[in-house]
PyMOL commands that place a pseudoatom at each C-alpha (Angstrom):
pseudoatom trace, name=CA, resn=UNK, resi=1, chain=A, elem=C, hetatm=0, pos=[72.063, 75.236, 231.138]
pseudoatom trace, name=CA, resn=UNK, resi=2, chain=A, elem=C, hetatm=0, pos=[74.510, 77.878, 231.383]
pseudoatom trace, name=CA, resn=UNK, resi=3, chain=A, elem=C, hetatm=0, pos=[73.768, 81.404, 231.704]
pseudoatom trace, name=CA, resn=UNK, resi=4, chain=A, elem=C, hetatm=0, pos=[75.366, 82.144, 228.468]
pseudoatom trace, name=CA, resn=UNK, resi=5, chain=A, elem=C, hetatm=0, pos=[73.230, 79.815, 226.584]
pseudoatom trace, name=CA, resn=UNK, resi=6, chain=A, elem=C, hetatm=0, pos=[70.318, 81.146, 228.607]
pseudoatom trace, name=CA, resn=UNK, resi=7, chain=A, elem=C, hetatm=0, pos=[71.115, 84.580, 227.904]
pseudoatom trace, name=CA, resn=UNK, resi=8, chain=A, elem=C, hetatm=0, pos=[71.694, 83.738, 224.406]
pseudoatom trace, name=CA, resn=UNK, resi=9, chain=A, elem=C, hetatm=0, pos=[68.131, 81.868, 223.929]
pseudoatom trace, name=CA, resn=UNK, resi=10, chain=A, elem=C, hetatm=0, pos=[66.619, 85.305, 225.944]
pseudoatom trace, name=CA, resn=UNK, resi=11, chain=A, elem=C, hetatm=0, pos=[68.310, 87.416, 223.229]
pseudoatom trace, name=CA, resn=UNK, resi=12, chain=A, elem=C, hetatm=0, pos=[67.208, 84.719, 220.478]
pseudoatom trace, name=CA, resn=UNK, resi=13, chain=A, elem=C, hetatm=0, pos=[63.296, 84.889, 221.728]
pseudoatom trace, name=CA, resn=UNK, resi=14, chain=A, elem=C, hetatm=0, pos=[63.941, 88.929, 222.120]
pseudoatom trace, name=CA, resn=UNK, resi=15, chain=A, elem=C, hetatm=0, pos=[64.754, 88.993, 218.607]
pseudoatom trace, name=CA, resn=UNK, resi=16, chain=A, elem=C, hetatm=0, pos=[61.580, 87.236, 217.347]
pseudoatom trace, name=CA, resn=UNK, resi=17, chain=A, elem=C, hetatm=0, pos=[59.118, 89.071, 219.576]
pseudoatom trace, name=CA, resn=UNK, resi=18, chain=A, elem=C, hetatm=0, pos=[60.236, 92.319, 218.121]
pseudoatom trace, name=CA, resn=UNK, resi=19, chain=A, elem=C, hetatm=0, pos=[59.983, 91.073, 214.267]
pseudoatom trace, name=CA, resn=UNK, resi=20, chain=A, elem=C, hetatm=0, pos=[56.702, 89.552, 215.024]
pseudoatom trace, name=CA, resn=UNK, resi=21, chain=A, elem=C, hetatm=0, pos=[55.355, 92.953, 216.664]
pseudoatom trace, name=CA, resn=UNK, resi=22, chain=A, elem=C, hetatm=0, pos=[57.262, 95.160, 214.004]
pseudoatom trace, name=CA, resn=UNK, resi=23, chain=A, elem=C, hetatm=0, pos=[55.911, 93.014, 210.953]
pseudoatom trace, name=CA, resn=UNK, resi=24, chain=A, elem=C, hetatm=0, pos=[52.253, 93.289, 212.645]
pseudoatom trace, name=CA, resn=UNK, resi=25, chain=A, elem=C, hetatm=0, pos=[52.742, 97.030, 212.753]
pseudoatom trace, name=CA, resn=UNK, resi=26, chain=A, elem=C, hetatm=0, pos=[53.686, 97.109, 209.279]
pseudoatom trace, name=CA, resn=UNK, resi=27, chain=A, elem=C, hetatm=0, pos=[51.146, 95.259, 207.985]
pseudoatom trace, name=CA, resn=UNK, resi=28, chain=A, elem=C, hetatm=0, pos=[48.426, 97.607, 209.812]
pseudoatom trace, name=CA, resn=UNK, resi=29, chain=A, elem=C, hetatm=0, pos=[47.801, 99.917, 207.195]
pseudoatom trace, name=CA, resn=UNK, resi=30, chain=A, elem=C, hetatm=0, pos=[46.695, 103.094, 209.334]
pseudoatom trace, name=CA, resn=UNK, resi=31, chain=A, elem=C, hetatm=0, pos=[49.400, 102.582, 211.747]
pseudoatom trace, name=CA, resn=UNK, resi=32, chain=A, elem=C, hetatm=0, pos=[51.638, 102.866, 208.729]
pseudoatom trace, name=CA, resn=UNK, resi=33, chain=A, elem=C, hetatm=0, pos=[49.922, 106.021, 207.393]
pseudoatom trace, name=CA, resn=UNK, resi=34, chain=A, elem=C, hetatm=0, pos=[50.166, 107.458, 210.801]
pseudoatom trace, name=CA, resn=UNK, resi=35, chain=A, elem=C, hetatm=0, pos=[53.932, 107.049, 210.980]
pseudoatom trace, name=CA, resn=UNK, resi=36, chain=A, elem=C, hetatm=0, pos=[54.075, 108.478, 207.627]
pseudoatom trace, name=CA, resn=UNK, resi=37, chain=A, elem=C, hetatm=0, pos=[52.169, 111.557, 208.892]
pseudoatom trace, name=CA, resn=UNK, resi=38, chain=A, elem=C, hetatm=0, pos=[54.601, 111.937, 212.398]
pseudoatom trace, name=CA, resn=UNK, resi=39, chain=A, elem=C, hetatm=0, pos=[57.739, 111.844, 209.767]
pseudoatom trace, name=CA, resn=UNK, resi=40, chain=A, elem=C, hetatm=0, pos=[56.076, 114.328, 207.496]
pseudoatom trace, name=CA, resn=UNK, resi=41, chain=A, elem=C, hetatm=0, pos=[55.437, 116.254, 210.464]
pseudoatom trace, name=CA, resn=UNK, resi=42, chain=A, elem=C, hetatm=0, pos=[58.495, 116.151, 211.956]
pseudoatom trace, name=CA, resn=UNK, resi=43, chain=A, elem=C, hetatm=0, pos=[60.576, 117.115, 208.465]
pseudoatom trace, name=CA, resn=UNK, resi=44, chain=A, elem=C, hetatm=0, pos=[58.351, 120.345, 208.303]
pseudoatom trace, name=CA, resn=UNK, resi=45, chain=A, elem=C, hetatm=0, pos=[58.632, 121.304, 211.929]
pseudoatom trace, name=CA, resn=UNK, resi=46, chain=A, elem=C, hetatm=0, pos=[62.546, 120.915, 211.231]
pseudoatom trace, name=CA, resn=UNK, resi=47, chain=A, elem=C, hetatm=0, pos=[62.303, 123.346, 207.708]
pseudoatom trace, name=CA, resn=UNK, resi=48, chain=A, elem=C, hetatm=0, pos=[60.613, 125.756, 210.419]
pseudoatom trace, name=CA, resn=UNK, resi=49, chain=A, elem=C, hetatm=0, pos=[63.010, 125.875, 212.656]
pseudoatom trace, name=CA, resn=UNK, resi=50, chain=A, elem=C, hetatm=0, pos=[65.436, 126.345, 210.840]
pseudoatom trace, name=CA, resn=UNK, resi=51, chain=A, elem=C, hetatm=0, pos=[63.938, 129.390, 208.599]
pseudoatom trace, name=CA, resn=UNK, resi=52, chain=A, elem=C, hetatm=0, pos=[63.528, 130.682, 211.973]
pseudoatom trace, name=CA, resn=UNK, resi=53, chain=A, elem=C, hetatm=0, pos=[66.900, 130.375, 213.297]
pseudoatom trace, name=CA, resn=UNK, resi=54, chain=A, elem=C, hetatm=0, pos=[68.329, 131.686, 210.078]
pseudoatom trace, name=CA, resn=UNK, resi=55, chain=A, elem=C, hetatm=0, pos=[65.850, 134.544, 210.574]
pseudoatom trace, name=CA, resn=UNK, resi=56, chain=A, elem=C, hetatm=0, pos=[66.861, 135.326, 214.289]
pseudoatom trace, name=CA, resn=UNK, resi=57, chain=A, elem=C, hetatm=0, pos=[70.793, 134.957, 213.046]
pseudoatom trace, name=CA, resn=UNK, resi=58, chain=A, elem=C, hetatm=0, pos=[69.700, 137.623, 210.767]
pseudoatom trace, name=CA, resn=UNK, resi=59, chain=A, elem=C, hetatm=0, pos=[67.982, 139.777, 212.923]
pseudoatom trace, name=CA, resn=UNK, resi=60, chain=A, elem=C, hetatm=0, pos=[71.324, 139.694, 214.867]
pseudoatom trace, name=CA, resn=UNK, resi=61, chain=A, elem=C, hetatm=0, pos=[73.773, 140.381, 212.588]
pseudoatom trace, name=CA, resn=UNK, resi=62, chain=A, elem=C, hetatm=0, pos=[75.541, 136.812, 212.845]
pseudoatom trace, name=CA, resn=UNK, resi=63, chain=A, elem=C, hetatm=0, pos=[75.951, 135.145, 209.580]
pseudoatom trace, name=CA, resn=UNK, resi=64, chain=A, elem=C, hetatm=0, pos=[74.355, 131.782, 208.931]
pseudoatom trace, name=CA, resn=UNK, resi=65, chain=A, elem=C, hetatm=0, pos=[76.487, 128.885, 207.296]
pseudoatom trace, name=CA, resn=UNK, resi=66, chain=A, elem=C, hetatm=0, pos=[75.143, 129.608, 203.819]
pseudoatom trace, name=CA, resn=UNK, resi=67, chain=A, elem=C, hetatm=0, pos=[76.688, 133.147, 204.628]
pseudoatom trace, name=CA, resn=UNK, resi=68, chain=A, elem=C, hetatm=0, pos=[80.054, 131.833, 205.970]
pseudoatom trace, name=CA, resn=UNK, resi=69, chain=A, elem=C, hetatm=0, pos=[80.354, 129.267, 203.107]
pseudoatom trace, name=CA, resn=UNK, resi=70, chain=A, elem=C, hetatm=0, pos=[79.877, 132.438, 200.277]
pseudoatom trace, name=CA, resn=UNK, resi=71, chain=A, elem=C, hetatm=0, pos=[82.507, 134.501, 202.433]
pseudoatom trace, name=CA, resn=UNK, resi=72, chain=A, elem=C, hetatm=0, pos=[84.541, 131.243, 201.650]
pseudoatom trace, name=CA, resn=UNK, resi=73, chain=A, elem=C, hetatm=0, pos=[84.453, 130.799, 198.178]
pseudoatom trace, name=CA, resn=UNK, resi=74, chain=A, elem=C, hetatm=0, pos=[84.537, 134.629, 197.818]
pseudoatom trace, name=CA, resn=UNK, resi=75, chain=A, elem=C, hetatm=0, pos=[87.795, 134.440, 199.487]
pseudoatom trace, name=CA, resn=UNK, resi=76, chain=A, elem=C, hetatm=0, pos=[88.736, 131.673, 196.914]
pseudoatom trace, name=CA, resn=UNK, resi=77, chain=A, elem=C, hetatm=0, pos=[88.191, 133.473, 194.351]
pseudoatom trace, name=CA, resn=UNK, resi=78, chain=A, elem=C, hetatm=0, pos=[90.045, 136.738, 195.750]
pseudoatom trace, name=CA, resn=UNK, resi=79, chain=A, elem=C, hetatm=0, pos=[93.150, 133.792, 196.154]
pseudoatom trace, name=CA, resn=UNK, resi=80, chain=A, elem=C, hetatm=0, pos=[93.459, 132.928, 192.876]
pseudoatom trace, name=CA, resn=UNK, resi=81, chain=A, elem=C, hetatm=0, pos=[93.079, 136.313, 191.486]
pseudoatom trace, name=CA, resn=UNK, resi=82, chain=A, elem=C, hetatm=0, pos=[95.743, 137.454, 193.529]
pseudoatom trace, name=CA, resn=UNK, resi=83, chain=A, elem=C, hetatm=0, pos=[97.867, 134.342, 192.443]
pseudoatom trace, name=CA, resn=UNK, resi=84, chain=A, elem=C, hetatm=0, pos=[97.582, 135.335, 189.167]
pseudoatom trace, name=CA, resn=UNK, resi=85, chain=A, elem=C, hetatm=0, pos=[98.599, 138.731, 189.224]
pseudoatom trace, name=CA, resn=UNK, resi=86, chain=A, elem=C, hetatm=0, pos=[101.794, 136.779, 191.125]
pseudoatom trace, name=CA, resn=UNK, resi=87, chain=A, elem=C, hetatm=0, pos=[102.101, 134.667, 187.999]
pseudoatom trace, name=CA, resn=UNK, resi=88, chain=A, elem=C, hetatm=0, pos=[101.602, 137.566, 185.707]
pseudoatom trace, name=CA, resn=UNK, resi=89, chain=A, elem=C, hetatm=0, pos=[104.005, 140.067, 187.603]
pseudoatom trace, name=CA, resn=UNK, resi=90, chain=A, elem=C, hetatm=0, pos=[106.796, 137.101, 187.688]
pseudoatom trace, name=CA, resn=UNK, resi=91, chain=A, elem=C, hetatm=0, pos=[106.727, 136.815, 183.942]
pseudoatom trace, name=CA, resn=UNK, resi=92, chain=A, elem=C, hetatm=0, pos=[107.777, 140.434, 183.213]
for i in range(1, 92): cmd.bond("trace and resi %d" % i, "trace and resi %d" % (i + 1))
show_as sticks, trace
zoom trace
């Protein structure tokens, strides 16, 4: 047998161990739950951070990306006014 065929039946037998041990896992009802709870977990440690960062960005005067992105459409809006005063000065 080569060693790409054996390689290839490794890979094969690799493949079916892991969806034999994932589909156990998933059929184990509290190990299920408990993943649920880590992900839950995890998604509110994230929020908290990033309050917290936004809080400490605060604290130091730097703007957050919610503060950039308002200074952006502000200056949008400050464009287009000033494009049509253009426009309106151009007509008379």
């Amino acid at each position: 047998m080569s060693r790409r065929i054996m390689w290839k039946k490794v890979v094969e037998v690799g493949e079916q161990k892991i969806n034999q041990f994932a589909s156990q896992m998933l059929a184990n009802e509290s190990i299920v739950e408990s993943v649920q709870d880590m992900l839950k977990a995890a998604l509110a440690a994230r929020a908290q951070v990033v309050a917290t960062a936004k809080t400490v960005l605060k604290l130091l005067n730097v703007p957050t990306l919610d503060d950039l992105k308002r200074i952006e459409d502000k200056l949008a809006e400050i464009e287009t006014l000033f494009a049509d005063i253009r426009t309106s000065l151009d007509k008379d």
